[in-house]
C-alpha positions as CSV (number, residue, x, y, z in Angstrom):
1,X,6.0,50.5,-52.1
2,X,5.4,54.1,-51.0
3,X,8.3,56.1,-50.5
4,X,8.9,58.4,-47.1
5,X,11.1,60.0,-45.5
6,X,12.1,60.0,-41.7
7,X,12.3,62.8,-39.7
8,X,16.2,63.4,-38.4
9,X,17.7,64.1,-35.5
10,X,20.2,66.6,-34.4
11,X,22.4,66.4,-31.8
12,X,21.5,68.2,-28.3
13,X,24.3,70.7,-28.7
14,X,24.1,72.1,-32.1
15,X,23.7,75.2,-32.6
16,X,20.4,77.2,-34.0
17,X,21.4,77.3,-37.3
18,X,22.4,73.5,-37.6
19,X,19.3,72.9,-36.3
20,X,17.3,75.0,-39.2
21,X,19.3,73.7,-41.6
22,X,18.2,70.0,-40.8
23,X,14.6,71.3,-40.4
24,X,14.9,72.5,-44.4
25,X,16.6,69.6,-45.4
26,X,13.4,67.2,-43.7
27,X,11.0,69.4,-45.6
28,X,12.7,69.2,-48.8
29,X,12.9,65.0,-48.3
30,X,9.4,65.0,-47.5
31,X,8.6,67.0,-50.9
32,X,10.5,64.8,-53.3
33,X,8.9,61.7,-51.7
34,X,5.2,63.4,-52.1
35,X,6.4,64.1,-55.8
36,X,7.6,60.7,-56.9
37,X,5.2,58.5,-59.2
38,X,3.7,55.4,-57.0
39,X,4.7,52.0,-58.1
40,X,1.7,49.9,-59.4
41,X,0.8,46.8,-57.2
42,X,1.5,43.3,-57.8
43,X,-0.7,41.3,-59.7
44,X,-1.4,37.4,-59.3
45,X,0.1,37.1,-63.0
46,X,3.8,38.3,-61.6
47,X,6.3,35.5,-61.9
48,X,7.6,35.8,-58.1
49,X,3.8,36.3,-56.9
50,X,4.0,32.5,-56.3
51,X,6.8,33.0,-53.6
52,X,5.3,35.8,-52.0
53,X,2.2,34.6,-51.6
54,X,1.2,33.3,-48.0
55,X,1.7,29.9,-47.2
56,X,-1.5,29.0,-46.1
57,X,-5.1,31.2,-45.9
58,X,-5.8,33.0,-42.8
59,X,-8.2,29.8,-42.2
60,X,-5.7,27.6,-42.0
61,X,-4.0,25.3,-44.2
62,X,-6.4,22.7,-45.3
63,X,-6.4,18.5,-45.1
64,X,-4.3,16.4,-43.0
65,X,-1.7,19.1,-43.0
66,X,-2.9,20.9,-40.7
67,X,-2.2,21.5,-36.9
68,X,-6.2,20.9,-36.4
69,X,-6.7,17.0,-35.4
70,X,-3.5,16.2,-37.3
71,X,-1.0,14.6,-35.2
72,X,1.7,17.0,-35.1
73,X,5.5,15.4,-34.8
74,X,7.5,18.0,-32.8
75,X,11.5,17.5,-31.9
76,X,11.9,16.6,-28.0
77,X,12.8,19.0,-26.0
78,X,14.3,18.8,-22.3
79,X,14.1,20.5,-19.9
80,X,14.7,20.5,-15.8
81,X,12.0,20.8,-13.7
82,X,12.8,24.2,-12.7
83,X,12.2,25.7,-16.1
84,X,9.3,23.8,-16.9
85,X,7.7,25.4,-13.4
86,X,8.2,28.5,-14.8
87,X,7.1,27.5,-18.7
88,X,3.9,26.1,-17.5
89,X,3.1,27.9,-13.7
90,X,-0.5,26.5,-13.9
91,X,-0.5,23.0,-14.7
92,X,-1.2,20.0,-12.1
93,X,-1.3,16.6,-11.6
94,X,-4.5,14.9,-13.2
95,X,-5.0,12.2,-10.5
96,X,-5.9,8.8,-10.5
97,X,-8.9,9.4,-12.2
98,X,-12.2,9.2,-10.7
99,X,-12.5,5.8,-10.6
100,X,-12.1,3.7,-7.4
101,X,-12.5,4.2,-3.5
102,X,-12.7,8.0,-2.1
103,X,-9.6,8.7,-0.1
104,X,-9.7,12.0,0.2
105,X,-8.3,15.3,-1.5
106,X,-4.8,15.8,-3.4
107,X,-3.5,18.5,-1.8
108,X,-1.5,20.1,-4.4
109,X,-4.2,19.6,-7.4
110,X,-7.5,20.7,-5.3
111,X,-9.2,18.0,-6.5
112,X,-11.2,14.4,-5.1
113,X,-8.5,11.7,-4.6
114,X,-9.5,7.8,-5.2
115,X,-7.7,5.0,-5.5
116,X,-8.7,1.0,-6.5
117,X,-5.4,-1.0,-6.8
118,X,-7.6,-3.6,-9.0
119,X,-8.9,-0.5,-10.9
120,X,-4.7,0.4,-11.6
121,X,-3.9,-2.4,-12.3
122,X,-3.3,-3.1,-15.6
123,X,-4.3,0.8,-16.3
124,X,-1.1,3.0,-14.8
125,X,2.2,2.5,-16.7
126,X,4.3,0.7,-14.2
127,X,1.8,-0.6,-11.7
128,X,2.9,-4.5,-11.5
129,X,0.5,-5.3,-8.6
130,X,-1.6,-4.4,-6.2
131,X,0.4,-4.5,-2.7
132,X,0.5,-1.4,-0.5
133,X,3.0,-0.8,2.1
134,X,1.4,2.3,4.8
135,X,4.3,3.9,7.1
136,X,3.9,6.6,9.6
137,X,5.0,7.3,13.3
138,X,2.2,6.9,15.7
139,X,-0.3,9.6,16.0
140,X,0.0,10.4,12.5
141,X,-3.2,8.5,11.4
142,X,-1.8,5.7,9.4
143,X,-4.2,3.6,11.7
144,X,-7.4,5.5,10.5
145,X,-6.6,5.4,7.5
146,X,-6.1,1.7,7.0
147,X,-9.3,1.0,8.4
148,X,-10.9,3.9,6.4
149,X,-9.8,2.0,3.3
150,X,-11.0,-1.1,4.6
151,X,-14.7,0.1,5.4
152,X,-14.7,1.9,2.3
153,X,-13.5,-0.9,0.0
154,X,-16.3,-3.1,1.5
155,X,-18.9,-0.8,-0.1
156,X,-17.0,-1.6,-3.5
157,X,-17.7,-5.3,-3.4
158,X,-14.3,-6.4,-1.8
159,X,-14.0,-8.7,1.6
160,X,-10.9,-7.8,4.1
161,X,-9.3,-10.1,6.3
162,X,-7.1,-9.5,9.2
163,X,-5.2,-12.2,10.1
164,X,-3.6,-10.9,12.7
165,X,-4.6,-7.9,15.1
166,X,-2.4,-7.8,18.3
167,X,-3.6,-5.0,19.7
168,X,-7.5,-5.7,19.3
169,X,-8.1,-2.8,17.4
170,X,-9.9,-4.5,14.1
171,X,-12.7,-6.3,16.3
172,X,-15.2,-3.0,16.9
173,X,-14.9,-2.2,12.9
174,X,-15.4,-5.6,12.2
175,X,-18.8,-5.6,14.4
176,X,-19.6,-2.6,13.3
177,X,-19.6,-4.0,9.5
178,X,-21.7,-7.1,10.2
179,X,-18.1,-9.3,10.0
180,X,-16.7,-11.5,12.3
181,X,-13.7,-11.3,15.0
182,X,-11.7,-14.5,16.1
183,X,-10.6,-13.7,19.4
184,X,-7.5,-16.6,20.7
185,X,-6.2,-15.9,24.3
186,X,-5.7,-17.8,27.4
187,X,-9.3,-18.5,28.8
188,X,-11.4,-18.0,25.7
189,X,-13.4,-20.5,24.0
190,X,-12.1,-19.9,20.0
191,X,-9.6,-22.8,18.7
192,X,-8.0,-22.6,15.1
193,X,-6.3,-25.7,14.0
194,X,-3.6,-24.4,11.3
195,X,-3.4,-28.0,9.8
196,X,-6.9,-27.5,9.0
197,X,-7.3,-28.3,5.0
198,X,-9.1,-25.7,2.8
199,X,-11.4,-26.8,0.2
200,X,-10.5,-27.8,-2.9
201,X,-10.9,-25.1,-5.4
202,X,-13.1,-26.3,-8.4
203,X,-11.5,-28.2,-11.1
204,X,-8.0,-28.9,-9.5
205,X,-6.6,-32.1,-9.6
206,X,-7.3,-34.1,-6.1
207,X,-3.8,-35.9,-5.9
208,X,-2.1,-32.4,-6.6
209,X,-4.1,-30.4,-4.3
210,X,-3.2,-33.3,-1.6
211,X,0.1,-32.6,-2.2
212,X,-0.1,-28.5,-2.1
213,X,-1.9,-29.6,1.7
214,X,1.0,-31.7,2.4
215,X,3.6,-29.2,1.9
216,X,1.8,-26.5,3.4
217,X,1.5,-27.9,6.4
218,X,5.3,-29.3,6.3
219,X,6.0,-24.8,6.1
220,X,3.9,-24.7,9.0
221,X,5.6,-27.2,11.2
222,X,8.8,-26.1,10.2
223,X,8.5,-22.6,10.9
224,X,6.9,-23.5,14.3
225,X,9.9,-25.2,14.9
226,X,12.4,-22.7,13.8
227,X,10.5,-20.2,15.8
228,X,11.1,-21.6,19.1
229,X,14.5,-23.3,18.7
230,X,15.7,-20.0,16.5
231,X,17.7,-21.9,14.5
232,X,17.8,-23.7,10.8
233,X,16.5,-27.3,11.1
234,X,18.7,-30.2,10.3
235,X,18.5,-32.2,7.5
236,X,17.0,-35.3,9.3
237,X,14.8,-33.0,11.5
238,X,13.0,-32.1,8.6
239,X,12.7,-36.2,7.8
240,X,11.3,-36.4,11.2
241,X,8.4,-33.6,10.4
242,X,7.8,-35.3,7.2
243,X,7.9,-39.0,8.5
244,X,5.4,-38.1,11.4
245,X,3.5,-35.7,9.5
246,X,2.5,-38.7,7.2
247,X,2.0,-41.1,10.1
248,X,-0.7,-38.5,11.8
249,X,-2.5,-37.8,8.8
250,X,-3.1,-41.8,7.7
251,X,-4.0,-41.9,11.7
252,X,-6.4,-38.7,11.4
253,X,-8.2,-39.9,8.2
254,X,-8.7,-43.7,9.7
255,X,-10.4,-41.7,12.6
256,X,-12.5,-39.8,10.4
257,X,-11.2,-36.4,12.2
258,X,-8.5,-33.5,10.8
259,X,-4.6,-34.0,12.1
260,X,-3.6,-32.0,15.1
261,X,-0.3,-30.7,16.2
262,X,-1.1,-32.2,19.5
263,X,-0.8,-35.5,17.6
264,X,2.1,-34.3,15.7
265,X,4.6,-33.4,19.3
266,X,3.3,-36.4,20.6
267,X,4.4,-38.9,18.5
268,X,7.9,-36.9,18.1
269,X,8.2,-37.5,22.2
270,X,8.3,-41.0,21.9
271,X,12.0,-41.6,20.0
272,X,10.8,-45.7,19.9
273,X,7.0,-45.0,18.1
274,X,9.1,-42.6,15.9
275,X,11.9,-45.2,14.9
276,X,9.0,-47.8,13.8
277,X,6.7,-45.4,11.4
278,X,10.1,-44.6,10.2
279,X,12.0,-48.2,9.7
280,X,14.8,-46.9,11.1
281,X,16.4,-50.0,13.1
282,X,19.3,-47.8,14.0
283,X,17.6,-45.9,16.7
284,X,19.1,-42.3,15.0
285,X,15.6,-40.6,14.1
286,X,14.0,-40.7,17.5
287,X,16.9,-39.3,19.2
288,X,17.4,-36.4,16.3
289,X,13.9,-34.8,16.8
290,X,13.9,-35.0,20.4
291,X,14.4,-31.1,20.1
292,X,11.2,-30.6,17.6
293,X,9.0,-32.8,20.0
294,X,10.2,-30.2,22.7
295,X,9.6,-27.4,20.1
296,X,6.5,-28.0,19.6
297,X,5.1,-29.0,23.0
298,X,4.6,-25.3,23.8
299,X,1.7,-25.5,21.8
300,X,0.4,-28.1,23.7
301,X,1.1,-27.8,27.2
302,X,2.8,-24.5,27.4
303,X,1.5,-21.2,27.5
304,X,-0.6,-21.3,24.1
305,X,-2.0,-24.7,25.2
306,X,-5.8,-25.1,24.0
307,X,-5.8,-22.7,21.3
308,X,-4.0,-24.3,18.1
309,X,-4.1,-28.2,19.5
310,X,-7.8,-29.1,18.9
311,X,-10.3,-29.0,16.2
312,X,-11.1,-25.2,15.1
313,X,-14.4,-24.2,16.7
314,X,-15.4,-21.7,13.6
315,X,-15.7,-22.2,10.0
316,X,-13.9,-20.1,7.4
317,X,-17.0,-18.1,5.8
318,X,-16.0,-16.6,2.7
319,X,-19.4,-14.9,2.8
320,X,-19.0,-12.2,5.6
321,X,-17.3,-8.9,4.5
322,X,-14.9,-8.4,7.5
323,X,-13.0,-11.5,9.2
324,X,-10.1,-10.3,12.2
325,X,-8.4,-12.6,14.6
326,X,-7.8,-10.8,17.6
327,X,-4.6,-11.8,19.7
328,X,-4.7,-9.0,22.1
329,X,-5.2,-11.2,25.0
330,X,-1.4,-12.9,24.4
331,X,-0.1,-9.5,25.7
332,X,3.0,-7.6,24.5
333,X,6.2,-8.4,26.4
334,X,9.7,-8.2,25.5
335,X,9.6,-12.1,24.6
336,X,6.9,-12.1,22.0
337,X,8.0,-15.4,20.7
338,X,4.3,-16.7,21.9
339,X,3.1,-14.3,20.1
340,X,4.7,-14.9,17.0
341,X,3.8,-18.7,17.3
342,X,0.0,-17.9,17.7
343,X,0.3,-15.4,14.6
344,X,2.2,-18.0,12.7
345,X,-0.7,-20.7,13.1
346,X,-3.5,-17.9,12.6
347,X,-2.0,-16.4,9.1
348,X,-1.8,-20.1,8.4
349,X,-5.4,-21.1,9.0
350,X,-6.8,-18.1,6.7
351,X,-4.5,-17.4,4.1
352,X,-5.2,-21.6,3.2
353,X,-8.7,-20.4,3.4
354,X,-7.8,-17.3,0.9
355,X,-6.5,-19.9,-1.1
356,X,-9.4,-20.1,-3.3
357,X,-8.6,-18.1,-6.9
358,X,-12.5,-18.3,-7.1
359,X,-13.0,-16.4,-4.0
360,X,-12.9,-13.0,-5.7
361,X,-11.0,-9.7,-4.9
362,X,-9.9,-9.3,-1.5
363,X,-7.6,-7.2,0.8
364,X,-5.5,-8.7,3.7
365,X,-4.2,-6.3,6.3
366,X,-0.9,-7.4,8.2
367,X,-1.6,-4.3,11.0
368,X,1.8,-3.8,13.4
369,X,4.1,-6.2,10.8
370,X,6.9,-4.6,12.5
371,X,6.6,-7.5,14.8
372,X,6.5,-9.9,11.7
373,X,9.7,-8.8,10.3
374,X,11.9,-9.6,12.9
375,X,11.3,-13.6,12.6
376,X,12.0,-15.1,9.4
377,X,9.7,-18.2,9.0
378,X,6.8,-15.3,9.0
379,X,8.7,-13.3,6.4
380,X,9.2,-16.1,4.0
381,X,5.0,-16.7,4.4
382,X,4.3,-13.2,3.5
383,X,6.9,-13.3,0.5
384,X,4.4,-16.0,-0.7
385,X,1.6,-14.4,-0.3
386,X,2.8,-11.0,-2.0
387,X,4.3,-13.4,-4.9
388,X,0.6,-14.4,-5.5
389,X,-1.4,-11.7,-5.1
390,X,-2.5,-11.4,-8.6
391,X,-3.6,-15.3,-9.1
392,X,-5.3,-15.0,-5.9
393,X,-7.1,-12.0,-6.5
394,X,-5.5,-9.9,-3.0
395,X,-4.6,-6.8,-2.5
396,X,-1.9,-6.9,1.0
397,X,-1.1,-4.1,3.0
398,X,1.5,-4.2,5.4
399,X,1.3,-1.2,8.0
400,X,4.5,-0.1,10.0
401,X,5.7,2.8,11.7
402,X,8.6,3.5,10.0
403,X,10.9,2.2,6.9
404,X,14.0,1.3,9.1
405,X,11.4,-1.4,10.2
406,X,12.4,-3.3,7.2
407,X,15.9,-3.6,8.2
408,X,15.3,-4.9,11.6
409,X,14.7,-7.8,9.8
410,X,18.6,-9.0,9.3
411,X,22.1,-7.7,8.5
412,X,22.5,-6.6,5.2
413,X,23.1,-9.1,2.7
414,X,21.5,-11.9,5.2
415,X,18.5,-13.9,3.7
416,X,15.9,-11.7,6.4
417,X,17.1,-8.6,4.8
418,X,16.3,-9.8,1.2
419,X,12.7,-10.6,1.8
420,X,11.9,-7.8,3.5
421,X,13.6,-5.5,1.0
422,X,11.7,-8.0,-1.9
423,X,7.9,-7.4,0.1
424,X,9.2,-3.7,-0.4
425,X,9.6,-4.1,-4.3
426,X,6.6,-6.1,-4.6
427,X,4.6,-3.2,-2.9
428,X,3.6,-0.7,-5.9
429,X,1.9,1.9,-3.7
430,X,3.5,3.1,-1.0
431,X,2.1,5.8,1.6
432,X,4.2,7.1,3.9
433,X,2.6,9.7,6.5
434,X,5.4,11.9,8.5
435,X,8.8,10.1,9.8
436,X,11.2,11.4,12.1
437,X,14.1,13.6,10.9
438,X,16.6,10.8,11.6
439,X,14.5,8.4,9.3
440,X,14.6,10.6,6.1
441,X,17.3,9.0,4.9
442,X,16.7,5.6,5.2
443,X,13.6,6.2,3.9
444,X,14.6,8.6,1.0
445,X,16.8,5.5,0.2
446,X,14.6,2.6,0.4
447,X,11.9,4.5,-1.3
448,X,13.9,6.0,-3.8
449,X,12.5,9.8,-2.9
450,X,13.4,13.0,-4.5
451,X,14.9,15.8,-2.1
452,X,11.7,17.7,-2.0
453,X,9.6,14.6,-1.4
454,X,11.7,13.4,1.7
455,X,11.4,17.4,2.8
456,X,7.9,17.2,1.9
457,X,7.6,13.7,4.2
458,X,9.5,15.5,7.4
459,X,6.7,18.5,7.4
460,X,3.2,16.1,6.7
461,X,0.8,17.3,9.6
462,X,-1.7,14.2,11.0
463,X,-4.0,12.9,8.3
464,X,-1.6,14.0,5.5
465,X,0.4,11.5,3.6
466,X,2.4,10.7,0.4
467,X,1.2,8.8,-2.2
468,X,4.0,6.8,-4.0
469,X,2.2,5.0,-7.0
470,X,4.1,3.5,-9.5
471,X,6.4,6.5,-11.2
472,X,3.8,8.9,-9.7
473,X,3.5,10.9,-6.3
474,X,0.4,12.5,-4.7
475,X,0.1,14.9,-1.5
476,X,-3.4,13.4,-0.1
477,X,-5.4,15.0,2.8
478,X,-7.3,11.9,4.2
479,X,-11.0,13.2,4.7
480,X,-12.7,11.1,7.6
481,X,-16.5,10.7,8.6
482,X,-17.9,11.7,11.9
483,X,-18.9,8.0,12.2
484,X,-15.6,6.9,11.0
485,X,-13.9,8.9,13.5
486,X,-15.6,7.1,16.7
487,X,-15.1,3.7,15.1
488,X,-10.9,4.5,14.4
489,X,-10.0,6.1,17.5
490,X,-7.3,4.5,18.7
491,X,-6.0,7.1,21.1
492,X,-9.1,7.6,23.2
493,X,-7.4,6.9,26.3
494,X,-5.2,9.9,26.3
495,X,-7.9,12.3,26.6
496,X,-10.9,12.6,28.3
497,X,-12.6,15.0,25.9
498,X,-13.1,14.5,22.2
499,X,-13.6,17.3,19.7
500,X,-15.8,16.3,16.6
501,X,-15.6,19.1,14.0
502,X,-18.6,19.0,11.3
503,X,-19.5,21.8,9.0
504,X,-22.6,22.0,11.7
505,X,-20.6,23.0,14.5
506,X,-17.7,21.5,16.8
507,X,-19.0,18.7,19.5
508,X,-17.1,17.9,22.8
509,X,-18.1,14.5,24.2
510,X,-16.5,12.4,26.8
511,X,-15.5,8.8,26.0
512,X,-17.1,7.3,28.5
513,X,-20.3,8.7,28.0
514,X,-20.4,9.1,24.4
515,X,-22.8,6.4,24.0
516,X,-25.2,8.6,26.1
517,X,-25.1,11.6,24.2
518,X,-27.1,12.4,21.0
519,X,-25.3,12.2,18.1
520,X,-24.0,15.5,16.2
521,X,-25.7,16.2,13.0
522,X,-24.3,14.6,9.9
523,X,-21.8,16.5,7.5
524,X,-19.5,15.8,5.0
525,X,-16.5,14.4,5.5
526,X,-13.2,16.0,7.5
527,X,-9.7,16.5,7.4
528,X,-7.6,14.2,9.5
529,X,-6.4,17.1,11.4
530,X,-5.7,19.1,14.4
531,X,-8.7,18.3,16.9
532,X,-10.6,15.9,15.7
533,X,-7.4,13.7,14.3
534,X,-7.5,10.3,15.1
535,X,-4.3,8.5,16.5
536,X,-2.6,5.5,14.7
C-alpha cells in the first residue's frame, strides 16, 4: 500500500499566518510519505491470499454456477404497480402471439393483434373455453366487428351460424361469402320444423340417440309453452306434452313423414282423443292441457302460422361456410313474444343440427341477445349450449349493448338472473367497446374491472375496445377493409354520404349509387374510426 498524504484545509477566516503554517505542515507530510520504504506486494504463496482473491475470473465463474443459462433462484419480490411502472418504464404486453385471426392493433403495445379461441385454448393459463361475450353502445362498432371476426374466421377453416338475426343484418355477409340465409316471415316461402331430428352422429347408440331426440323435443314444447302462457307448467301439463308427444311421433313414423307441432296442438284440442292415448278414464288429462293446446295454436293458426307447422323446406348443409336465419320480417314491437317464439323454434332447428361432435370447429353468433335474456326458456337453451361448447367443437358469442343487459334477465337471486350471470362466467373473453358513464359500475362489477380499465372503458372512441382474456387485458384498435366496411355498414341510413379513407386517398360515395361508382383503389386495412366508422 502506498502511503500519501492529503492536502488540508483551513478555515475561511484564519488568518495569513495560520494559513502558512498549514501550507508547511502539507509539505513536510508529503516529504515523509515520499521518504518511507514501499511495502512489497502480495504474493500467491501468502496465507490470506486465498481470501483476497476474487471470487470468480473477470470471465465469469465457470459450470453450472453461473448466471449464464443456469437457472438462477432469486427471493420474490413485490411490488405495486406503480413502482414497477417506474422500475421497468419500457416494458409491454407481449400479446397473444401471432397465431390466430388478425383483429387488429394493441393499442398500448404497437403491435399486430390476433386472436383464435381454439388456438387459446388449452395455451393461456386460465382460458377454460372458448365463449366470447361482445358489449358496446350502438355506434361503437361492436356490429362490425362481430361480422369482421366472422368473415375472417371463415378464411381459417371455421363455419359460422347465426341462428337468429332480427334485424336482417347477417343475410348480405352471408351472400357475400357464398353461405346461405333462411329468411321466416309472414308471406315467405321458407318453413323450419324444430321437431326436425338431426342425424345420428357416427357410432352412437340408436336407442340412446332416440331418447336425446325425445327429450329435446319435450324442451322445445315446453318452452313454447312457457313462452306464451309466461308461467311454469304444471306437473300433469308436462304428462300431457309427453303423452302426446309419444302419440304424434308413433303417428308420424307409421306415415313415413317427420312429427309436427301442428299435430302436436291438435291432438291437445281434443280433451276426449287426449284421454284415450292416455288411459285416463277419469277425464282429468284432457281438461288439464286445455291451456297448452291454446298455447301452442299460435303457431298454427295465429300470427306465425305456416312457418314452424310444416315440413322444413331446406336442408341443414353442414357444408356451406355461412348459415343466418333472418327474422326481420316478424318486426320489432313492444310485444315481441312472436318473436321470441319464432327464435325459440329457429335456435332449435340448428343448434340439433350443430349437434354433430364430428362437424368440426364452429362459431355461433346470438346478435341482439338482449332480447333473449329477458325470457327464460331461451336462457336455459343457451346455458346448454355454452355448457358444451368444448364437446361440440363451438365457439358462442353473445353480442349486447351493454352489461346491465344481463340483469334484465330476473331479480337478483331469481333462477333468470343465475343463468345469465353463469353464460357470463362461462364466457372467457370478453370485449367491451365504450359504455355509458352510468353503466361503469355495473360493468366494473360484473366484469371484475380495475379502476383504470373501467376509466379506460368510459373514454374508448368507435372501433376501439377492451380485450378481457382470461387474467389478461388488451386495448385493440379494430383495423377494417375498404370491402369490409361496405358489407358491415349498418348505419347507412343516417347519412347520405359515405367517407372511405384508404392510404390512396379519401372517397365520398352516396349509398344509393355506390354500386354505380368505381371502386377506390385497394389499401391496407383502417382504423374503425372517425369517418369511415361503421355503426353497430
Amino acid at each position: 500500500m502506498r502511503t500519501s498524504a492529503t492536502r488540508l484545509f483551513v478555515p475561511e477566516h484564519a488568518d495569513r499566518a495560520a494559513r502558512r503554517a498549514a501550507r508547511r505542515a502539507l509539505a513536510e507530510a508529503r516529504s515523509q510519505a515520499r521518504s518511507l520504504p514501499q511495502r512489497p506486494k502480495r504474493s500467491d504463496t501468502d496465507s490470506d491470499s486465498e481470501a483476497m482473491r476474487p471470487l470468480y475470473p473477470a470471465s465469469g465463474r465457470p459450470g453450472p454456477a453461473s448466471a449464464r443459462g443456469g437457472k438462477v433462484k432469486l427471493p420474490a419480490h413485490r411490488m405495486t404497480t406503480a413502482v414497477a411502472g417506474c422500475a421497468y418504464p419500457f416494458l409491454a404486453e407481449g400479446g397473444l402471439g401471432p397465431s390466430g385471426i388478425f383483429v387488429g392493433r394493441d393499442v398500448h403495445a404497437e403491435a399486430a393483434f390476433c386472436f383464435d379461441p381454439f388456438e387459446l385454448y388449452g395455451r393461456l393459463d386460465g382460458y377454460t373455453n372458448p365463449n366470447m361475450l361482445l358489449a358496446g353502445i350502438i355506434g361503437t362498432g361492436k356490429s362490425a366487428l362481430a361480422k369482421s371476426l366472422s368473415l375472417r374466421a371463415i378464411a381459417h377453416g371455421y363455419k359460422i351460424y347465426v341462428p337468429c338475426d332480427p334485424k336482417g343484418e347477417w343475410s348480405v355477409v352471408a351472400e357475400a361469402l357464398g353461405g346461405k340465409t333462411i329468411a321466416l316471415g309472414p308471406g315467405l316461402p321458407g318453413r323450419l320444423n324444430p321437431l326436425d331430428a338431426p342425424p345420428q352422429p357416427a357410432g352412437s347408440d340408436p336407442e340412446d340417440w332416440q331418447a336425446e331426440v325425445r327429450k329435446r323435443r319435450l324442451l322445445l314444447l315446453a318452452s313454447l309453452a312457457r313462452t306464451v302462457l309466461g308461467r311454469d307448467l304444471h306437473p300433469m301439463e308436462h304428462t300431457a306434452l309427453d303423452v302426446s308427444l309419444d302419440a304424434v311421433v308413433r303417428r308420424a313414423t307409421a306415415e313415413g313423414r317427420p312429427p309436427l307441432i301442428g299435430d302436436v296442438a291438435q291432438l291437445l284440442g281434443i280433451p276426449a282423443d287426449l284421454d284415450a292415448v292416455a288411459g285416463d278414464t277419469a277425464g282429468r288429462l284432457g281438461a288439464a292441457a286445455e291451456d297448452l293446446a291454446h298455447a301452442l295454436r299460435r303457431l298454427v293458426s295465429g300470427d306465425l302460422a305456416g312457418m314452424f307447422d310444416a315440413p322444413s323446406t331446406v336442408d341443414f348443409d353442414a357444408s356451406t361456410p355461412m348459415l343466418s336465419i333472418d327474422l326481420s320480417r316478424l318486426g320489432s314491437s313492444g310485444d315481441d313474444t312472436g318473436l321470441t317464439l319464432a327464435m325459440t323454434c329457429a335456435s332449435t332447428w340448428m343448434e340439433a343440427a350443430l349437434a354433430d361432435p364430428a362437424g368440426g370447429r364452429r362459431w355461433v353468433v346470438y346478435d341482439e341477445a338482449w332480447r333473449v335474456l329477458r325470457h327464460l326458456p331461451l336462457l336455459e337453451r343457451m346455458q346448454s349450449q355454452w355448457k358444451l361448447s368444448r364437446g361440440l367443437g363451438i365457439a358462442n358469442m353473445l353480442v349486447i349493448h351493454r352489461l346491465s343487459d344481463l340483469l334484465s334477465a330476473g331479480d337478483a337471486g331469481s333462477r333468470g338472473r343465475a343463468i345469465a350471470e353463469g353464460l357470463l362466467s362461462d364466457c372467457s373473453t370478453r370485449i367491451v367497446y365504450r359504455q355509458e358513464s352510468d353503466q361503469l359500475a355495473a360493468t366494473a362489477n360484473l366484469l371484475g374491472l380495475t379502476g383504470v380499465e373501467a376509466q379506460a372503458v368510459s373514454r374508448l372512441p368507435r372501433g376501439r375496445g377492451l380485450w378481457h382474456i382470461a387474467s389478461r387485458s388488451f386495448v385493440v384498435q379494430h383495423l377494417i377493409h375498404r370491402t369490409e366496411l361496405r358489407l358491415f355498414d349498418t348505419d347507412s341510413r343516417m347519412h347520405t354520404k359515405q367517407l372511405i379513407s384508404t392510404d390512396s386517398g379519401t372517397y365520398r360515395r352516396s349509398p344509393a349509387s355506390a354500386a354505380a361508382l368505381p371502386a377506390p383503389p385497394a389499401g391496407p386495412g383502417q382504423p374503425l374510426s372517425g369517418a369511415n366508422g361503421v355503426a353497430a
